[in-house]
MARMIDREN-32885 format. One record per atom (N, C-alpha, C, O): residue number from 1; atom name; x, y, z. Coordinates in nm, 2 decimals. Example, Ala and Ser with C-alpha at 12.3 -4.5 7.8 and 13.67 -1.06 7.14 Angstrom:
# residues 2
{pt 1, 'N', {1.32, -0.57, 0.78}}
{pt 1, 'CA', {1.23, -0.45, 0.78}}
{pt 1, 'C', {1.32, -0.33, 0.78}}
{pt 1, 'O', {1.42, -0.33, 0.85}}
{pt 2, 'N', {1.28, -0.22, 0.71}}
{pt 2, 'CA', {1.37, -0.11, 0.71}}
{pt 2, 'C', {1.29, 0.00, 0.79}}
{pt 2, 'O', {1.34, 0.11, 0.80}}
This chain:
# residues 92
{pt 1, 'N', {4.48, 0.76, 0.81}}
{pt 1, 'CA', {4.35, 0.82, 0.85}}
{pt 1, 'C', {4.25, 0.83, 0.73}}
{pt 1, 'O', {4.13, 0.81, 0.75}}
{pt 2, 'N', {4.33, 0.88, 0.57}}
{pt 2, 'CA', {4.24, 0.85, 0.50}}
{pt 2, 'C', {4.11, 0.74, 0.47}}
{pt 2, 'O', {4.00, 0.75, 0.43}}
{pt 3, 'N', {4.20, 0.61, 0.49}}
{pt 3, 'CA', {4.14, 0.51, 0.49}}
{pt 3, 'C', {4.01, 0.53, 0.52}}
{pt 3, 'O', {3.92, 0.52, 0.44}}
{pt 4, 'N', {3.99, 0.56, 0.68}}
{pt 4, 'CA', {3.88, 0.48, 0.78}}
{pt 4, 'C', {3.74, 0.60, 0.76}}
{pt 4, 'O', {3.62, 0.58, 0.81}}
{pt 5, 'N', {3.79, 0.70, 0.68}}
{pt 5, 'CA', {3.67, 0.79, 0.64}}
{pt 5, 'C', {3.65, 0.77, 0.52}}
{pt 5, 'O', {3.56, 0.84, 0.48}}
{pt 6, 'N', {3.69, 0.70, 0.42}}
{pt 6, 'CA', {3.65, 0.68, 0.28}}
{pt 6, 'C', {3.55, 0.51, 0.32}}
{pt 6, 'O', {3.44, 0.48, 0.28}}
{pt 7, 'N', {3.63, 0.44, 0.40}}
{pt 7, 'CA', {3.54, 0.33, 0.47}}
{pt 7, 'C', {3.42, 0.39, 0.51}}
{pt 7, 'O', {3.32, 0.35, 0.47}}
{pt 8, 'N', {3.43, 0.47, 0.59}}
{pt 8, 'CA', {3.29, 0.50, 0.64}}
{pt 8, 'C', {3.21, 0.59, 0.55}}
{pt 8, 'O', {3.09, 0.59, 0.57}}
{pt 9, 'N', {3.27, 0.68, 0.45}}
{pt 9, 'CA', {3.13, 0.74, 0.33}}
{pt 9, 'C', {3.11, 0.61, 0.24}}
{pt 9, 'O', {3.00, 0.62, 0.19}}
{pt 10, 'N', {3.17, 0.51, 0.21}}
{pt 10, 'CA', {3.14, 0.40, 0.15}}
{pt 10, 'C', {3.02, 0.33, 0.24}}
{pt 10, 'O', {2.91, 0.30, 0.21}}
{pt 11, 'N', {3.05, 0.31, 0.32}}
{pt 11, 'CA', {2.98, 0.24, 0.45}}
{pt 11, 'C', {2.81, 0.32, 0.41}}
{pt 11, 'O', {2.71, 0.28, 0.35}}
{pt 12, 'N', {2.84, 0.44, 0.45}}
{pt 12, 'CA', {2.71, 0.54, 0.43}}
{pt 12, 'C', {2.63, 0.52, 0.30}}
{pt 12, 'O', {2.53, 0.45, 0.31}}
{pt 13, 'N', {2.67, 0.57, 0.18}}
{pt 13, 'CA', {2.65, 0.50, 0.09}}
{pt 13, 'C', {2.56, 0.34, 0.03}}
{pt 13, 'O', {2.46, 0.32, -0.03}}
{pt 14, 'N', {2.65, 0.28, 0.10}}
{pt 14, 'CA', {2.59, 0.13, 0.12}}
{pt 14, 'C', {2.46, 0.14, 0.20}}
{pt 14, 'O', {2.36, 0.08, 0.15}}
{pt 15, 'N', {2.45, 0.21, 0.31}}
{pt 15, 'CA', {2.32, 0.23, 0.34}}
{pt 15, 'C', {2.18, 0.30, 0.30}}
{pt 15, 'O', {2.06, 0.28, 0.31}}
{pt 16, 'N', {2.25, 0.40, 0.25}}
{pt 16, 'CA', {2.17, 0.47, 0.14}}
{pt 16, 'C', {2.11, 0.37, 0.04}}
{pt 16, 'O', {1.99, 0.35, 0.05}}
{pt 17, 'N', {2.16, 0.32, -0.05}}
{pt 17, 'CA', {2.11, 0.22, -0.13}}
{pt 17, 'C', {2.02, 0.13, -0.10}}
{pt 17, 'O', {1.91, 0.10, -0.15}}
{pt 18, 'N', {2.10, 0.08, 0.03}}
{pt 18, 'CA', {1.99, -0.03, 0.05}}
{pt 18, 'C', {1.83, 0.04, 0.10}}
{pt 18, 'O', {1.72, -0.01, 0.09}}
{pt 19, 'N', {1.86, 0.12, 0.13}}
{pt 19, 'CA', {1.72, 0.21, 0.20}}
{pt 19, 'C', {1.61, 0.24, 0.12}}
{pt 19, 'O', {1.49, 0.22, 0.14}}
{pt 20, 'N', {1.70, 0.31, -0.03}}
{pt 20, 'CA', {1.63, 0.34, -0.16}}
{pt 20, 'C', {1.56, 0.20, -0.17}}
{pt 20, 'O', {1.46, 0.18, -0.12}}
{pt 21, 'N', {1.65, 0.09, -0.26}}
{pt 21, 'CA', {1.63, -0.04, -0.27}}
{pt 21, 'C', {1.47, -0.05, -0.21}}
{pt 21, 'O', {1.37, -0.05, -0.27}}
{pt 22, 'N', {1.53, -0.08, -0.04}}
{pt 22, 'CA', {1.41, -0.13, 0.00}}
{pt 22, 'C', {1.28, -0.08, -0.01}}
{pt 22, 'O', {1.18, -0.15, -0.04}}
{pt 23, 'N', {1.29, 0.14, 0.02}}
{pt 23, 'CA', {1.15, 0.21, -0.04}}
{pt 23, 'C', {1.10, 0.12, -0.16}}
{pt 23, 'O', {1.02, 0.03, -0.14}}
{pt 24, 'N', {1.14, 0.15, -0.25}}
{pt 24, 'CA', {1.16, 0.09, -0.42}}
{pt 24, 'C', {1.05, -0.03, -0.40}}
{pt 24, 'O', {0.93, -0.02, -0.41}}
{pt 25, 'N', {1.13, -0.13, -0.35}}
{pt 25, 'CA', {1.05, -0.26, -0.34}}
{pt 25, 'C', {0.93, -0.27, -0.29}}
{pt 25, 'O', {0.84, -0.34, -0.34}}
{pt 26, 'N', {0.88, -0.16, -0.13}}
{pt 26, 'CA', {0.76, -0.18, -0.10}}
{pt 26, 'C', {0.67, -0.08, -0.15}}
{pt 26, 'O', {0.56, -0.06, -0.09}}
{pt 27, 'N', {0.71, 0.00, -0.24}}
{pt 27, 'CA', {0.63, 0.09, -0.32}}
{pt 27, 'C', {0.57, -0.03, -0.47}}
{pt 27, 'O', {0.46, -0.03, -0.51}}
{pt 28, 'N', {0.66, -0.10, -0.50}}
{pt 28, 'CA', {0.61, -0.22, -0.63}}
{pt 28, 'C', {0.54, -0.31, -0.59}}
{pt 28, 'O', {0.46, -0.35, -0.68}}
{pt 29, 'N', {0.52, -0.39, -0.44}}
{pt 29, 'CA', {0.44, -0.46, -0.40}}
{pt 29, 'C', {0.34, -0.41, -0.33}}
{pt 29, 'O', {0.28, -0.47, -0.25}}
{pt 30, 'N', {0.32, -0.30, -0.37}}
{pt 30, 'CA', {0.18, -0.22, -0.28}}
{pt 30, 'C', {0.08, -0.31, -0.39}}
{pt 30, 'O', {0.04, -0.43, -0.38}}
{pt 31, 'N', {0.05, -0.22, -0.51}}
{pt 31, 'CA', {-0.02, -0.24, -0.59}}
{pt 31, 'C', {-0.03, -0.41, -0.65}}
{pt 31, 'O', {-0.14, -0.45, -0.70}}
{pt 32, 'N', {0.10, -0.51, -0.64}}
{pt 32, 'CA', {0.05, -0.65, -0.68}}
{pt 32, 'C', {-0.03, -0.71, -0.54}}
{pt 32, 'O', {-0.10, -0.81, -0.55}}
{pt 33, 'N', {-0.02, -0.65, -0.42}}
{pt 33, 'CA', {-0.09, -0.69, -0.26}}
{pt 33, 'C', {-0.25, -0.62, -0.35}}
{pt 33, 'O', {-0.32, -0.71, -0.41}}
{pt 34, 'N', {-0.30, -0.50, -0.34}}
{pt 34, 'CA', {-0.40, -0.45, -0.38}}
{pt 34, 'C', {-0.51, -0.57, -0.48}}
{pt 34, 'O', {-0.62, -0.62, -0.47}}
{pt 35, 'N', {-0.38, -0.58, -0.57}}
{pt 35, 'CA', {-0.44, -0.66, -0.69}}
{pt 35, 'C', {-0.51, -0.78, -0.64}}
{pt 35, 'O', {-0.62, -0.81, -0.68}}
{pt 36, 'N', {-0.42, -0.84, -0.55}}
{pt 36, 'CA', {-0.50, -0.99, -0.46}}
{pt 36, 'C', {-0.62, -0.97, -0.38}}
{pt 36, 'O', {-0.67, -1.06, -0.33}}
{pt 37, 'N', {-0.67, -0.85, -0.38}}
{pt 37, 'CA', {-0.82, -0.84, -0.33}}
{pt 37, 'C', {-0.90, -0.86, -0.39}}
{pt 37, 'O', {-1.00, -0.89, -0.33}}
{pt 38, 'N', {-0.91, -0.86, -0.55}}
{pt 38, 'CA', {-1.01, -0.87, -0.63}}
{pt 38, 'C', {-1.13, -0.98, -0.57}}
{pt 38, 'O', {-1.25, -0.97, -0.56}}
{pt 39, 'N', {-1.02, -1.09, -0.54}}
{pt 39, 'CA', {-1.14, -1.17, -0.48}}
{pt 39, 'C', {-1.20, -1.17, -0.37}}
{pt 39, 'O', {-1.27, -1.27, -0.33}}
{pt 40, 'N', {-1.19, -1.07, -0.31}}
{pt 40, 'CA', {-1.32, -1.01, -0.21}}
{pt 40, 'C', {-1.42, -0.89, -0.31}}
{pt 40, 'O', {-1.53, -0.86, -0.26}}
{pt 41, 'N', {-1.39, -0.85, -0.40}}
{pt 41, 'CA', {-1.50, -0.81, -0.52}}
{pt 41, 'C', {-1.67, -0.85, -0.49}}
{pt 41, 'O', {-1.77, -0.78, -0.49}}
{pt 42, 'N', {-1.65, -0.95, -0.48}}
{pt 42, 'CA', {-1.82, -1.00, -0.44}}
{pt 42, 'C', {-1.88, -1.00, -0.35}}
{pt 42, 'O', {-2.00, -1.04, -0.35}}
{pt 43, 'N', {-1.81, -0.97, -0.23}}
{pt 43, 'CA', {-1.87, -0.92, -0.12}}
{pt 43, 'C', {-1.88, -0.78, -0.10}}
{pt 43, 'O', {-1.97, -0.74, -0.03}}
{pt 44, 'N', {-1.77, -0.66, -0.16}}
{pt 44, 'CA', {-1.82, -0.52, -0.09}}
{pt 44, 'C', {-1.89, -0.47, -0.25}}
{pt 44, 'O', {-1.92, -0.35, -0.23}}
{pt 45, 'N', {-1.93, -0.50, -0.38}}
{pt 45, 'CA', {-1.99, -0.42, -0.41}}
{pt 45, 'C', {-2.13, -0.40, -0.38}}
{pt 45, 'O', {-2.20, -0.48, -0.33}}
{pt 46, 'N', {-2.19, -0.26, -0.43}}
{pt 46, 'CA', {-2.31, -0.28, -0.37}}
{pt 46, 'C', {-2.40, -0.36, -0.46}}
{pt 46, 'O', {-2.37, -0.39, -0.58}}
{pt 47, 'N', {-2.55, -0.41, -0.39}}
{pt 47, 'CA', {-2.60, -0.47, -0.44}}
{pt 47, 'C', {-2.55, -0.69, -0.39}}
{pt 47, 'O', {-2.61, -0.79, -0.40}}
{pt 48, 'N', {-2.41, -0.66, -0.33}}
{pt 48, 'CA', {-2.40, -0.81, -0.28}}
{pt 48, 'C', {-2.43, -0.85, -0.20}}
{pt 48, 'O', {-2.39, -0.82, -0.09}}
{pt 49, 'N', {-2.52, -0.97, -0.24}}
{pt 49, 'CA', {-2.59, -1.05, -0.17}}
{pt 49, 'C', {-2.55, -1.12, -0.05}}
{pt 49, 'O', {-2.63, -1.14, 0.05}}
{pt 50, 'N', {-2.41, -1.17, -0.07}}
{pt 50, 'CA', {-2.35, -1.18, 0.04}}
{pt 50, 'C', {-2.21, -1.16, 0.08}}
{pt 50, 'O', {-2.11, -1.20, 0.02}}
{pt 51, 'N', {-2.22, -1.10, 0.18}}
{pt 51, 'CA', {-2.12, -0.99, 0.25}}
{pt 51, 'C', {-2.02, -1.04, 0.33}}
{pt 51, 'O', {-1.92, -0.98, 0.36}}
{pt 52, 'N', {-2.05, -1.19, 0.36}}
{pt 52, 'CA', {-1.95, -1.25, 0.47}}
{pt 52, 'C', {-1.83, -1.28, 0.41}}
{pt 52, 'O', {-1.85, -1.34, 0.31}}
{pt 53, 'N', {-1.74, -1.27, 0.42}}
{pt 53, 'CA', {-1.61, -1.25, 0.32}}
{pt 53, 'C', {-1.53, -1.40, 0.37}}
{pt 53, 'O', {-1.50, -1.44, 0.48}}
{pt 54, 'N', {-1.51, -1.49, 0.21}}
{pt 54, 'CA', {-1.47, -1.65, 0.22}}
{pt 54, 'C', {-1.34, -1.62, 0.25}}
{pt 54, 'O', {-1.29, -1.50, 0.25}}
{pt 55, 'N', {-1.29, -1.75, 0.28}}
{pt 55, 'CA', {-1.17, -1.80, 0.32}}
{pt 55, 'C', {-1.07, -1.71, 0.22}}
{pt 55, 'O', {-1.00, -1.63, 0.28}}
{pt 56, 'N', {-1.06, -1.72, 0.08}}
{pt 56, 'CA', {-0.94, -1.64, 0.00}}
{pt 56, 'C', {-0.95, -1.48, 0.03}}
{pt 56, 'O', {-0.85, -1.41, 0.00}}
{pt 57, 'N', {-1.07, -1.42, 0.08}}
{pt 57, 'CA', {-1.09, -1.34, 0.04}}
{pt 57, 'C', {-0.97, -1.28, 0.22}}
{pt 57, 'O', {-0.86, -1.22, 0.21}}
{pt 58, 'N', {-1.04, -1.30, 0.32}}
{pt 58, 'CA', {-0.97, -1.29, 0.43}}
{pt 58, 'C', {-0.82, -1.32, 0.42}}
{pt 58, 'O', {-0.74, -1.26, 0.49}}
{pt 59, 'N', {-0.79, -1.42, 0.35}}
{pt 59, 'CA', {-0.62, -1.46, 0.35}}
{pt 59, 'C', {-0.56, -1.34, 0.22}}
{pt 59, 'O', {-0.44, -1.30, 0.21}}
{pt 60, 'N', {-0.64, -1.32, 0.15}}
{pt 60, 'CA', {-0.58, -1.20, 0.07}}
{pt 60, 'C', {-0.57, -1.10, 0.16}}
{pt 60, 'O', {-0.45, -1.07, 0.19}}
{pt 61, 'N', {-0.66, -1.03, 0.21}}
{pt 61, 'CA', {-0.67, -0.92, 0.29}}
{pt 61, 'C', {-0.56, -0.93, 0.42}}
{pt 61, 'O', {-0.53, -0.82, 0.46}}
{pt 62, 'N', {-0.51, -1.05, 0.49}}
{pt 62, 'CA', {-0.46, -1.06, 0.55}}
{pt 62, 'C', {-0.27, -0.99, 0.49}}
{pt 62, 'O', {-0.17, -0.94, 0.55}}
{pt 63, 'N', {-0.29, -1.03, 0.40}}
{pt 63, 'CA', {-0.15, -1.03, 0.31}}
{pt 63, 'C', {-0.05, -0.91, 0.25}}
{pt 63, 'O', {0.07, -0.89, 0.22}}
{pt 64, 'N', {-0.21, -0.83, 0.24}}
{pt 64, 'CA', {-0.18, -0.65, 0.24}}
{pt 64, 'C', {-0.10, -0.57, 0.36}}
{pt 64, 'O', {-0.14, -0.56, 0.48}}
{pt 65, 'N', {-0.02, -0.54, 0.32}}
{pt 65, 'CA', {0.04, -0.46, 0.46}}
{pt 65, 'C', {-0.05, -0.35, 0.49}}
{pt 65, 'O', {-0.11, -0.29, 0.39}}
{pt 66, 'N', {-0.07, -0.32, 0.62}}
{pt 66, 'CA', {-0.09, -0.25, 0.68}}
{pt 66, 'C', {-0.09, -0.08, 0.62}}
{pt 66, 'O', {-0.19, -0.01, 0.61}}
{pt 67, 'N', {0.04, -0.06, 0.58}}
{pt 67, 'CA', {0.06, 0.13, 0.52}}
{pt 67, 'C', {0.05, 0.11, 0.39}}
{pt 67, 'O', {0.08, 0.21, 0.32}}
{pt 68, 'N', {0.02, 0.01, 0.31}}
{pt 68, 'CA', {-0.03, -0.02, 0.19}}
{pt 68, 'C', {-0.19, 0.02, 0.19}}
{pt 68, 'O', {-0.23, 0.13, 0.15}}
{pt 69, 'N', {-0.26, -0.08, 0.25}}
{pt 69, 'CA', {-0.39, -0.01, 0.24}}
{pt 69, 'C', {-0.43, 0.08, 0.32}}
{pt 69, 'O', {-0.55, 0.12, 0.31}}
{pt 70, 'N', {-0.36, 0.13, 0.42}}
{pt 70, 'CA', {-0.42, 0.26, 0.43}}
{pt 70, 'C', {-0.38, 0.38, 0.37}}
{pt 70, 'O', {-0.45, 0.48, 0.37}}
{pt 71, 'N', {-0.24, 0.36, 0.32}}
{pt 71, 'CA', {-0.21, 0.48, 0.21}}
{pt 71, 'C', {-0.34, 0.48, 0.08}}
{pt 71, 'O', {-0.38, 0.59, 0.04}}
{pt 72, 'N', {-0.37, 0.39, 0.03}}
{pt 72, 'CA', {-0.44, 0.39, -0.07}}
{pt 72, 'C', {-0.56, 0.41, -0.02}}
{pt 72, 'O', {-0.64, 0.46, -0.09}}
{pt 73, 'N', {-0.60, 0.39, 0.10}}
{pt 73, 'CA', {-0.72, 0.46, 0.13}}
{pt 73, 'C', {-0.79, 0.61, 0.11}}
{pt 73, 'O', {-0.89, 0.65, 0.06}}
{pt 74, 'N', {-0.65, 0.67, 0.21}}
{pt 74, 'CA', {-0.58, 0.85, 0.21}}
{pt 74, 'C', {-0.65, 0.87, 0.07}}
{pt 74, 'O', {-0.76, 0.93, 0.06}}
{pt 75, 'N', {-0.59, 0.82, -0.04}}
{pt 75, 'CA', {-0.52, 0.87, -0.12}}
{pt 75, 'C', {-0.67, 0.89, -0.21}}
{pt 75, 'O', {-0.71, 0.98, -0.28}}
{pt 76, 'N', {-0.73, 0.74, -0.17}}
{pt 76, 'CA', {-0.88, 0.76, -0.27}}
{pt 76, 'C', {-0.96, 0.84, -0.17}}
{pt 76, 'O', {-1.07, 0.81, -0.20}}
{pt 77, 'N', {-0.96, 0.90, -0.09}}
{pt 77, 'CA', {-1.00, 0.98, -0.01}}
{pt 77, 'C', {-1.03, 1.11, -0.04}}
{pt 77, 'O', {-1.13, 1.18, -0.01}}
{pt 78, 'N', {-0.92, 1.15, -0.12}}
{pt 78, 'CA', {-0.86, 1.26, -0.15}}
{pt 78, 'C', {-0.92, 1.31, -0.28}}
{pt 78, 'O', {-0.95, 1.43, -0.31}}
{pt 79, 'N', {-0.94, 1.22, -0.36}}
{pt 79, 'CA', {-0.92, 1.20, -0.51}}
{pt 79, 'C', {-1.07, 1.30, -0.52}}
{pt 79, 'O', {-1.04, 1.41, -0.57}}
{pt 80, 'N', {-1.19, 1.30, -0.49}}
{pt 80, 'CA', {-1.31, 1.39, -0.48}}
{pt 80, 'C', {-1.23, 1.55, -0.53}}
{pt 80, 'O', {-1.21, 1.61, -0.64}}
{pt 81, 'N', {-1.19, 1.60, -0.35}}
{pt 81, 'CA', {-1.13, 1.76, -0.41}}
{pt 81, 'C', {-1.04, 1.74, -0.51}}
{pt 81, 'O', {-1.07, 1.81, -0.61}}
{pt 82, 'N', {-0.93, 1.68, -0.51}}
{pt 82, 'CA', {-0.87, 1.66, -0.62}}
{pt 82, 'C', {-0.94, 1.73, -0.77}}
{pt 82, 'O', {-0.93, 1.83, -0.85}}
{pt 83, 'N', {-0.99, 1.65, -0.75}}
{pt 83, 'CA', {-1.10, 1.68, -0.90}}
{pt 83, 'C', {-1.20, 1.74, -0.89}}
{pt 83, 'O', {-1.29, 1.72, -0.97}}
{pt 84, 'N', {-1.22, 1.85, -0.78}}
{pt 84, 'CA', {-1.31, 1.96, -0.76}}
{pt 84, 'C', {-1.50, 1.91, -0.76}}
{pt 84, 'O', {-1.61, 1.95, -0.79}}
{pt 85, 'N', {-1.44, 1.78, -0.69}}
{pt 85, 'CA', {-1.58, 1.73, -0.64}}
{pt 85, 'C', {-1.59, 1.76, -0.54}}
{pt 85, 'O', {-1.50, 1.82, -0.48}}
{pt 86, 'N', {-1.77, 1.73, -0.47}}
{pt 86, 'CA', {-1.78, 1.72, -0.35}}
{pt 86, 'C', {-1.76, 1.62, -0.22}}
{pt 86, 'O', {-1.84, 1.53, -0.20}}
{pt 87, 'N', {-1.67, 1.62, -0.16}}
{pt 87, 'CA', {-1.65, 1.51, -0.08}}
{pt 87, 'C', {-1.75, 1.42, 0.01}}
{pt 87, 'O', {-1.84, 1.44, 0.09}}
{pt 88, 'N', {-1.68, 1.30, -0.05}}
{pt 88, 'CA', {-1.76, 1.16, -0.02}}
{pt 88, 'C', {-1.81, 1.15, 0.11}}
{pt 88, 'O', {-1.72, 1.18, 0.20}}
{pt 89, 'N', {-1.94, 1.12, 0.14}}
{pt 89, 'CA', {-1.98, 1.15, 0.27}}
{pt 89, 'C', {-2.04, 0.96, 0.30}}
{pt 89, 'O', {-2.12, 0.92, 0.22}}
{pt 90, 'N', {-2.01, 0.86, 0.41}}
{pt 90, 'CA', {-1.97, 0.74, 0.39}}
{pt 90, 'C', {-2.05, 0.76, 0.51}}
{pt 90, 'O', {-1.99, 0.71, 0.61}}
{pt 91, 'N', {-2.18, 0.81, 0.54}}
{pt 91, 'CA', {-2.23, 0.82, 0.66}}
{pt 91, 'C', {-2.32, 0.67, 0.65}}
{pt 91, 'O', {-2.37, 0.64, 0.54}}
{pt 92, 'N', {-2.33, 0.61, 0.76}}
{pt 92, 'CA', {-2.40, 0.51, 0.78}}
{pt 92, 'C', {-2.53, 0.43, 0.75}}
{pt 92, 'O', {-2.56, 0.32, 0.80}}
């Protein structure tokens, strides 16, 4: 009987890891996905001339997961009170 419970906290274990593992990994590819936007750079800052966003710029943005850039959205959202500013007001 000992066997099949040392199997299964090993078992458990093994899943643990890989879970960490996996967190791990899409927490390190947030930031090199981010980084591939640069080349839409020339279309959102202000002052550009043109706004239609090229072919690299859409296939980069396509490439970002989803809870990547919206966590980093949150997060620069935040950053104002954070630092006892007044919050960003993005009104139209």
């Amino acid at each position: 009987m000992a066997a099949p419970k040392f199997l299964q906290a090993a078992l458990l274990l093994l899943i643990i890891a890989v879970a960490v593992q996996t967190q791990e990994a899409q927490s390190q590819t947030c930031p090199s996905q981010l980084n591939s936007l640069n080349v839409c750079a020339p279309f959102v800052v202000p002052g550009a001339t043109n706004t239609n966003p090229n072919a690299e710029c859409c296939s980069a943005l396509q490439s970002v997961e989803h809870d990547c850039l919206c966590n980093t959205l949150r997060i620069a959202a935040r950053l104002p009170s954070q630092c006892n500013l007044a919050p960003v007001n993005c009104g139209n």
